[in-house]
C-alpha beads as a LAMMPS data file, in Angstrom:
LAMMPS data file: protein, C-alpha beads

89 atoms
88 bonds

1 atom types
1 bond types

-500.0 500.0 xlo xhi
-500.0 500.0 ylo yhi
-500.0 500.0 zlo zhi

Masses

1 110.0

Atoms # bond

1 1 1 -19.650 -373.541 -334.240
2 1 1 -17.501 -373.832 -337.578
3 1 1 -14.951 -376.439 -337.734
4 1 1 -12.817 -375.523 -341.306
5 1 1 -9.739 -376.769 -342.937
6 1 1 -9.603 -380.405 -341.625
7 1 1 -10.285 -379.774 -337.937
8 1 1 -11.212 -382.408 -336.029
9 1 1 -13.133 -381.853 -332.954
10 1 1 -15.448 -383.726 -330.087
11 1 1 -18.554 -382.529 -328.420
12 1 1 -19.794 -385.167 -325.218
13 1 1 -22.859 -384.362 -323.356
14 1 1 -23.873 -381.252 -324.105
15 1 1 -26.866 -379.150 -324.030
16 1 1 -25.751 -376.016 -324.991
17 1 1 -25.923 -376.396 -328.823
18 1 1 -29.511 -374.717 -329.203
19 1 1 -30.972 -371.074 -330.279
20 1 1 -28.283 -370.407 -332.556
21 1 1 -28.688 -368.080 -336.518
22 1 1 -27.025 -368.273 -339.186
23 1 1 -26.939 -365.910 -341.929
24 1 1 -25.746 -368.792 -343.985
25 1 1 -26.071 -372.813 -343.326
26 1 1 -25.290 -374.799 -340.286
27 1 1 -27.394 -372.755 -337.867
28 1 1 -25.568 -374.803 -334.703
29 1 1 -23.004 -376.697 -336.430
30 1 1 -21.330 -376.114 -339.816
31 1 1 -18.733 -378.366 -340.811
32 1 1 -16.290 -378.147 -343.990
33 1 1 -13.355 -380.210 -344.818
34 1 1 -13.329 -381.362 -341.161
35 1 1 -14.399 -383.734 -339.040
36 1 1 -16.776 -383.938 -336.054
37 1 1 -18.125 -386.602 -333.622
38 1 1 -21.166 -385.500 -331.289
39 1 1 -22.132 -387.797 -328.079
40 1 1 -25.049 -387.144 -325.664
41 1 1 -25.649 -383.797 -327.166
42 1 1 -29.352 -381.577 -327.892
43 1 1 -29.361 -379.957 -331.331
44 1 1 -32.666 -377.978 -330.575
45 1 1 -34.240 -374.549 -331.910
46 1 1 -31.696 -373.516 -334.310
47 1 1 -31.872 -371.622 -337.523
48 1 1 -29.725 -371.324 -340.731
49 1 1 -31.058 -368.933 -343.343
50 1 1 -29.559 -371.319 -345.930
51 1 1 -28.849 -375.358 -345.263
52 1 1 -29.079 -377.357 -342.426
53 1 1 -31.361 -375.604 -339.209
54 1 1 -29.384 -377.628 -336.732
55 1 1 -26.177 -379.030 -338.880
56 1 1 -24.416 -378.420 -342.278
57 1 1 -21.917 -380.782 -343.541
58 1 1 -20.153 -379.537 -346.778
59 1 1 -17.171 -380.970 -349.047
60 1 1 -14.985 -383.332 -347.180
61 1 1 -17.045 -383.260 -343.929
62 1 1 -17.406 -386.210 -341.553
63 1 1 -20.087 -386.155 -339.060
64 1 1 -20.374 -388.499 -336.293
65 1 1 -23.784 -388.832 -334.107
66 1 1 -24.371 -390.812 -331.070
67 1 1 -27.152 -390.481 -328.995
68 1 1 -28.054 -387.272 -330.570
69 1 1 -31.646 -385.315 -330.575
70 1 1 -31.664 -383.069 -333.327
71 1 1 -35.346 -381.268 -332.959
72 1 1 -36.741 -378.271 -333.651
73 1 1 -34.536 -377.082 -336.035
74 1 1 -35.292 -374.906 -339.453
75 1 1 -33.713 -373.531 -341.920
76 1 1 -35.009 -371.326 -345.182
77 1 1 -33.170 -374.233 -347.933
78 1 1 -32.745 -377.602 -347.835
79 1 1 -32.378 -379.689 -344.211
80 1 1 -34.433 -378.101 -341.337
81 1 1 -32.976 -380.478 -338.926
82 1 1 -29.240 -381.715 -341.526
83 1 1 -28.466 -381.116 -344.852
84 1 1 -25.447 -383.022 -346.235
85 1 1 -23.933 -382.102 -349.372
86 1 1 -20.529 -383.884 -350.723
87 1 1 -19.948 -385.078 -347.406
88 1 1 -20.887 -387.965 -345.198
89 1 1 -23.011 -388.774 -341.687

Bonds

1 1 1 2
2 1 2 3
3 1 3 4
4 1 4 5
5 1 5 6
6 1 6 7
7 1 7 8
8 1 8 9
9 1 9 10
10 1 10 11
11 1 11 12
12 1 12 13
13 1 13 14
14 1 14 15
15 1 15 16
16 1 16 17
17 1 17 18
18 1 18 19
19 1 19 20
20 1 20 21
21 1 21 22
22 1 22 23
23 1 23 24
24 1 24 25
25 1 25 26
26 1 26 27
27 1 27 28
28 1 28 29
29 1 29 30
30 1 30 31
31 1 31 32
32 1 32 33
33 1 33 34
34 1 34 35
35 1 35 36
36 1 36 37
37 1 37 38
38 1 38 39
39 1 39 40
40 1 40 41
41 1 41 42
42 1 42 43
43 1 43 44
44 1 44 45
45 1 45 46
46 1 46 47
47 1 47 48
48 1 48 49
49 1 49 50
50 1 50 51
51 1 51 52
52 1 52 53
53 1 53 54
54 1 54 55
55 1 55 56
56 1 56 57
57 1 57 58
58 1 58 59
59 1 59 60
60 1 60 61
61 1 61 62
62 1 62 63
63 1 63 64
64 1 64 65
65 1 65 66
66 1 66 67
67 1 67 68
68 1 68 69
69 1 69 70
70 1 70 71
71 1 71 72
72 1 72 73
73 1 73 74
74 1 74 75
75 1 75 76
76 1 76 77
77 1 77 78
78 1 78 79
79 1 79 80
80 1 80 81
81 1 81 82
82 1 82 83
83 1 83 84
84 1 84 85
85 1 85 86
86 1 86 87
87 1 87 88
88 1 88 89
């Protein structure tokens, strides 16, 4: 999922956010200039050749996690599991 130019968006209770690529960062989630709030959810075996295995944040990004498992994620940078840069969690 990529959430650009200040979208705003909620994801409750799911499981479906797992075994995802990317061929840049944010293998499940990228945010940029947006916002997101995730509740209940499974961030598992994801991959970003880049930043952030299970979740990139990047520029203005807000990220909000409750009751999130965010495991088994890599990525070939920075933030196997989240990598945050200019942004906040």
């Amino acid at each position: 999922m990529c959430l650009l130019n200040q979208s705003k968006v909620v994801i409750d209770r799911c499981t479906l956010v797992e075994e995802n690529q990317a061929i840049d960062g944010g293998g499940a989630i990228y945010v940029s200039d947006s916002s997101v709030e995730v509740r209940g959810a499974q961030i598992t075996h994801n991959y970003a050749l880049y930043d952030g295995g299970g979740l990139a944040l990047d520029g203005a990004a807000n990220a909000s996690l409750i009751g999130v498992l965010v495991a088994n994620n890599s990525a070939g940078g920075d933030g196997g599991a989240v990598s945050v840069t200019g942004a906040s969690i």
